[in-house]
C-alpha positions as a Markdown table, in Angstrom:
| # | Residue | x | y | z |
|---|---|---|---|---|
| 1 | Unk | 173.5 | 24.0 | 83.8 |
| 2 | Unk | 171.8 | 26.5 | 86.2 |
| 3 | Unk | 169.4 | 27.2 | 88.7 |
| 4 | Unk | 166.4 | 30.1 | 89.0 |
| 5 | Unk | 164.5 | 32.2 | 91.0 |
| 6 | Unk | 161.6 | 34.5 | 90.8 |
| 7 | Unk | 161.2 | 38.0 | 91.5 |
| 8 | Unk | 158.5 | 40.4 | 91.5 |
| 9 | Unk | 156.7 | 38.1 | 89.3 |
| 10 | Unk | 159.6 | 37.6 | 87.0 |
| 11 | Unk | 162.1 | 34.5 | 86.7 |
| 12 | Unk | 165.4 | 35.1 | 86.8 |
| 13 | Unk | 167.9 | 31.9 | 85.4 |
| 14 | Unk | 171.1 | 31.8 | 86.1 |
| 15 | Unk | 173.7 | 29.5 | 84.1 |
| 16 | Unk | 177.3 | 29.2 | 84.9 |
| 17 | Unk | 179.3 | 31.1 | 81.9 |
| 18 | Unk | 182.0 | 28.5 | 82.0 |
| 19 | Unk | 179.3 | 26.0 | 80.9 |
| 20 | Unk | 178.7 | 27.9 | 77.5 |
| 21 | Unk | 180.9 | 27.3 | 74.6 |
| 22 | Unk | 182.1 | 30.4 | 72.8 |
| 23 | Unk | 181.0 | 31.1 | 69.0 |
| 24 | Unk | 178.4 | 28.4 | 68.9 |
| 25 | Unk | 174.7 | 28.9 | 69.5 |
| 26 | Unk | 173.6 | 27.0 | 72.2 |
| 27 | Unk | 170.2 | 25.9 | 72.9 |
| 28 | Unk | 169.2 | 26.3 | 76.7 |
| 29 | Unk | 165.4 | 24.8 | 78.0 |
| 30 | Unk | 163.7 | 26.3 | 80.8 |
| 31 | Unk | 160.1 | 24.9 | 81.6 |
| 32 | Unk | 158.6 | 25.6 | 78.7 |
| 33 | Unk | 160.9 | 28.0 | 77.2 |
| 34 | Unk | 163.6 | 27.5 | 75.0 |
| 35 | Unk | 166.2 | 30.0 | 74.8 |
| 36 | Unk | 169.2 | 30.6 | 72.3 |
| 37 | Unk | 172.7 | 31.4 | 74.0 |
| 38 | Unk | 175.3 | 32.8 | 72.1 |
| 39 | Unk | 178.8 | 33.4 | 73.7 |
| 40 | Unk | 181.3 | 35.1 | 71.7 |
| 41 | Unk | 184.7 | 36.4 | 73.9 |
| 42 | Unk | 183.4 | 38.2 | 76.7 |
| 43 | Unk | 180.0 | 39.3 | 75.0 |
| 44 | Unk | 176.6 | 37.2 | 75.7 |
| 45 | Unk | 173.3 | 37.4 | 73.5 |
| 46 | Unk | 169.9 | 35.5 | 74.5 |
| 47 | Unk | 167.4 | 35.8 | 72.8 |
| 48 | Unk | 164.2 | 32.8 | 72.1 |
| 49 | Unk | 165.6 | 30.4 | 70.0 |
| 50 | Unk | 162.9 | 30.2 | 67.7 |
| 51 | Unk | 163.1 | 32.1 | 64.2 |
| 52 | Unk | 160.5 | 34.6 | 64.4 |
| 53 | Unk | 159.7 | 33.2 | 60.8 |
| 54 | Unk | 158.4 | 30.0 | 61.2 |
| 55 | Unk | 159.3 | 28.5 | 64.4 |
| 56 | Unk | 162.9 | 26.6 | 63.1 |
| 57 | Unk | 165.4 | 26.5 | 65.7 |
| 58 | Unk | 167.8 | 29.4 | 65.5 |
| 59 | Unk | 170.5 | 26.8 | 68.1 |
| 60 | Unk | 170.5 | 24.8 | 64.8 |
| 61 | Unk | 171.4 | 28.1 | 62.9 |
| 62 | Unk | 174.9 | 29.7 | 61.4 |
| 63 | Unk | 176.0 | 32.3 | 63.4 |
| 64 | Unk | 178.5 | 34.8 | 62.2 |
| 65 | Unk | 181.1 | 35.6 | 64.6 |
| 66 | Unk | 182.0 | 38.7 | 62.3 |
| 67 | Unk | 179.2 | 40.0 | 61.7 |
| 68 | Unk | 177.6 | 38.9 | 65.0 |
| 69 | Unk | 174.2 | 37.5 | 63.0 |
| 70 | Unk | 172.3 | 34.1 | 63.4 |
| 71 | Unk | 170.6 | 32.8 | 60.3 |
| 72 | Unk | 167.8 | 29.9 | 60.5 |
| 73 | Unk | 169.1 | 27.5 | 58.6 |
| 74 | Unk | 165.1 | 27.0 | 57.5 |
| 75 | Unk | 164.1 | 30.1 | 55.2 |
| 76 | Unk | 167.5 | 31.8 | 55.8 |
| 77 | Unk | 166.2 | 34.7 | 57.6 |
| 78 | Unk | 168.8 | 36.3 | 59.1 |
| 79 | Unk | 169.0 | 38.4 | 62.5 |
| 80 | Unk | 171.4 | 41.1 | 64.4 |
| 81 | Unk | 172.3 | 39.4 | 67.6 |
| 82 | Unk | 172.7 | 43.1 | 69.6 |
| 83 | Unk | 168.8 | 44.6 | 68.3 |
| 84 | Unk | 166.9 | 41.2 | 67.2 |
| 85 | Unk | 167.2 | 43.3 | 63.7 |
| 86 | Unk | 166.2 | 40.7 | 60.4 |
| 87 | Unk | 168.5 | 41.3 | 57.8 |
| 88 | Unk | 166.3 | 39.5 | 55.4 |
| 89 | Unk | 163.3 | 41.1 | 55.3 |
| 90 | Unk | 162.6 | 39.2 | 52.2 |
| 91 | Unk | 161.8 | 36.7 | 54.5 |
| 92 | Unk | 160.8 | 38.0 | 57.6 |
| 93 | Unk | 160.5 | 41.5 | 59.1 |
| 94 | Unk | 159.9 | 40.0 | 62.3 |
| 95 | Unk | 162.5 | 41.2 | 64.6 |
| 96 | Unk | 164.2 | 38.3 | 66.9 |
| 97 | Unk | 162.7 | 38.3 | 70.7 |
| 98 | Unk | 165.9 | 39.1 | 72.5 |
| 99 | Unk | 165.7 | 38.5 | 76.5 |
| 100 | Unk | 167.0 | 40.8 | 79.2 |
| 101 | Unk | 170.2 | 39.2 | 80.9 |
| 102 | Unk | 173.4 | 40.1 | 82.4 |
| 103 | Unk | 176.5 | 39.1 | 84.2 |
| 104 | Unk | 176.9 | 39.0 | 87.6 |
| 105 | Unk | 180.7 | 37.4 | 88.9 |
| 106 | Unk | 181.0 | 34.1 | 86.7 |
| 107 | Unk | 176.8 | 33.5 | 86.1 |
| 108 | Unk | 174.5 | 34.4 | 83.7 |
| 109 | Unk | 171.5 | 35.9 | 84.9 |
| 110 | Unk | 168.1 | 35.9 | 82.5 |
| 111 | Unk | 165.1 | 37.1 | 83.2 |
| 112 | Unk | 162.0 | 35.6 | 81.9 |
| 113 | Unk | 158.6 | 37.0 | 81.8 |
């Protein structure tokens, strides 16, 4: 799905947009990362797929395409997409880790710490 490099002691991944599907969280593994992808129109959000809350993956989760939320299917916490925000913090207050990427011609570039 894609290739990396590093860079001043950072990774960067890159991923071939026309691999991701649009409006479904996808679940991307890197080493020993795992990342959520979420691809809806021309807009991409990564972030770590794991709910902040208690570890459940947020690739299993119900995204919003509206609203442009994720909610772990788990506890139903519930997070902004664009800030990492919880909606719920009922449940969690824990913001979502989002991860620095951005387009460059047709690939995704992210950069891992």
């Amino acid at each position: 799905m894609g290739g990396s490099d590093s860079s001043g002691g950072r990774r960067i991944v890159e991923i071939d947009i026309d691999r991701l599907p649009d409006s479904q969280p996808t679940r991307f593994e890197y080493n020993d990362q795992a990342l959520l992808i979420v691809r809806i129109g021309d807009k991409i959000y990564v972030a770590d797929d794991e709910c902040p809350h208690e570890g459940c993956y947020l690739s299993d989760g119900h995204l919003d395409v509206e609203d442009r939320t994720i909610t772990c299917l788990c506890h139903w916490a519930t997070f902004k997409l664009d800030s990492g925000e919880s909606l719920t913090p009922e449940v969690t207050s824990k913001p979502l880790k989002l991860l620095k990427s951005r387009v460059e011609g047709n690939k995704l570039l992210i950069e891992l710490e």
